[in-house]
N, C-alpha and C positions, 0 to 999 in steps of 0.2 A: 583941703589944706592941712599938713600935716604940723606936729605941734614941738615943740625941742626937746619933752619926753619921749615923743613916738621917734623921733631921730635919734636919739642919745640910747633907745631899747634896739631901737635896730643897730647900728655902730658898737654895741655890748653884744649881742651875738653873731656878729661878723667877728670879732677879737676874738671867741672863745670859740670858735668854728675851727679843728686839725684839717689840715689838709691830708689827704693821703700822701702816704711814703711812694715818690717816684722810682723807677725801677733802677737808676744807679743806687740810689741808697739803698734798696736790696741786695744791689751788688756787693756793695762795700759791707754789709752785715754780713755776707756770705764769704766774703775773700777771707775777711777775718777770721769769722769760724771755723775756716778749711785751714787758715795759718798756725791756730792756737795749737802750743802742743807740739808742732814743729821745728825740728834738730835745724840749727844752724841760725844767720840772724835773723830776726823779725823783719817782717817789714817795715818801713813807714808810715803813718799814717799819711802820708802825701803821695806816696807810691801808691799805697791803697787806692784814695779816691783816683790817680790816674788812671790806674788798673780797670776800674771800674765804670771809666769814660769821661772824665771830670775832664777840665779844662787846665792848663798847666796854672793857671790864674788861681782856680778855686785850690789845685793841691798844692797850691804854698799858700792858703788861706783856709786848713779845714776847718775852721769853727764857723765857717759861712755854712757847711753841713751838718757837722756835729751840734751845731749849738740851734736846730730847726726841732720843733716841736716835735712834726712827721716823722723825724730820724730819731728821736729819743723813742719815741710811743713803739718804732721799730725795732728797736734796741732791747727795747723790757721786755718783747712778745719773744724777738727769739733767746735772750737771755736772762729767765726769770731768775729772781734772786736765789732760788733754790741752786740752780747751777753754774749761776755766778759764781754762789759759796763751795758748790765742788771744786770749781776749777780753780779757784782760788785756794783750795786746800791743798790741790793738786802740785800748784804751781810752788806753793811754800815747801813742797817736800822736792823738789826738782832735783834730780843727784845726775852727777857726769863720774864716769868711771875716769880714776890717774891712777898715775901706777910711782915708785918711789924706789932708788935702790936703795938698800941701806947695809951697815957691814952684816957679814955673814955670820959673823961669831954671837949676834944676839940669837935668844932663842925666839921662835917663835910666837912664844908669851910675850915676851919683852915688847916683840915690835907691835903687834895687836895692844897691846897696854898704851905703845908710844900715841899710833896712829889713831886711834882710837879715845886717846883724850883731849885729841881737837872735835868739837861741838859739830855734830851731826858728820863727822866719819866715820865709815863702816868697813872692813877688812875683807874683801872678798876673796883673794887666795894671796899665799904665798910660794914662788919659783926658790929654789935651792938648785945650784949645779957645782959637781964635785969642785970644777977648775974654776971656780969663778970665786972671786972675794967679797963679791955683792950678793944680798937675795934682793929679789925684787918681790916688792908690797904691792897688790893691785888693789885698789881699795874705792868704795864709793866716798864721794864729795859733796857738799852743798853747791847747785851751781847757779850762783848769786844774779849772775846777769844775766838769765833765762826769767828767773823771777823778778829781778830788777824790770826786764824791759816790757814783759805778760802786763807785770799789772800797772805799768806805767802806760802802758796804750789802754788798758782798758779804762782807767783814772780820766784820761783823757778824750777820752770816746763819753765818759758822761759825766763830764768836767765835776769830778770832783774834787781840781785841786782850787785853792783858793783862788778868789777873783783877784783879790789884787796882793802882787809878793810881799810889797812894802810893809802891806798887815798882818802879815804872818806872827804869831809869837815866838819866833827862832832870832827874826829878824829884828824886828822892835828890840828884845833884850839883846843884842848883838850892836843895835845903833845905844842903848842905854849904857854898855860896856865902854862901846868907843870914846864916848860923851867924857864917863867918870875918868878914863885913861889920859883922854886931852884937857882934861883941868887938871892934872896931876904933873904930867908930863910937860919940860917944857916950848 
């Protein structure tokens, strides 16, 4: 006859027992890793898990995979934080080449001076033609929504945006703003 400590030791190491990572969530680690880095939009993370073989069910529901023990222990093996931190360095310097006419009669200087003191532009060449009243700027860019959406799937891949929004301190002081405005206001 067993005793409700021998039950309560066994029931503790059944809860701290990982399951191995099934081979869609290898998938899905792999689709990723082949995605990051990649011109054009990201995927979904609901594309993802379908990609992967998931059920249309589970890929409008990915924290039913994201948020498994198996999948995170997955996650850290093939993403240690060492190269988490590259790519994420990577991803904050992310530039898209635009290009810009502007009038002709500035010099050179001028427009590198212009282009050049918006925050993280860089001037790559400049086009002059006799007939033309325009040079064209070609210049590198910050490209916000490459960076934006990297490390927003990767945030979300190991949830580390807040559990619940309402607690956020953006928000909270946003609902304390509203408050003092409607006792003010009539």
């Amino acid at each position: 006859m067993t005793t409700k400590k021998t039950k309560a030791k066994v029931r503790k190491k059944q809860k701290t027992k990982v399951v191995p990572p099934n081979i869609r969530q290898q998938r899905v680690i792999k689709i990723v890793a082949d995605n990051v880095g990649k011109r054009g939009k990201p995927l979904s993370l609901g594309k993802v898990l379908k990609k992967a073989g998931y059920s249309k069910h589970t890929a409008e529901n990915p924290k039913r995979v994201t948020q498994a023990k198996s999948f995170l222990e997955l996650l850290k093996k093939a993403m240690p934080d060492k190269k988490v931190a590259e790519l994420q360095s990577q991803l904050m310097s992310a530039a898209r080449l635009d290009s810009y006419k502007m009038d002709a009669k500035l010099t050179n200087k001028t427009i590198i001076k212009v282009v050049e003191s918006v925050p993280g532009c860089k001037v790559r060449k400049i086009l002059r033609s006799k007939y033309d009243i325009f040079a064209t700027v070609y210049f590198w860019s910050p490209d916000g929504n490459t960076r934006k959406s990297a490390l927003d799937m990767f945030y979300k891949l190991t949830n580390a945006y807040p559990k619940d929004k309402e607690e956020t301190d953006t928000n909270v002081k946003i609902k304390e703003y509203l408050d003092k405005l409607s006792k003010i206001l009539p």
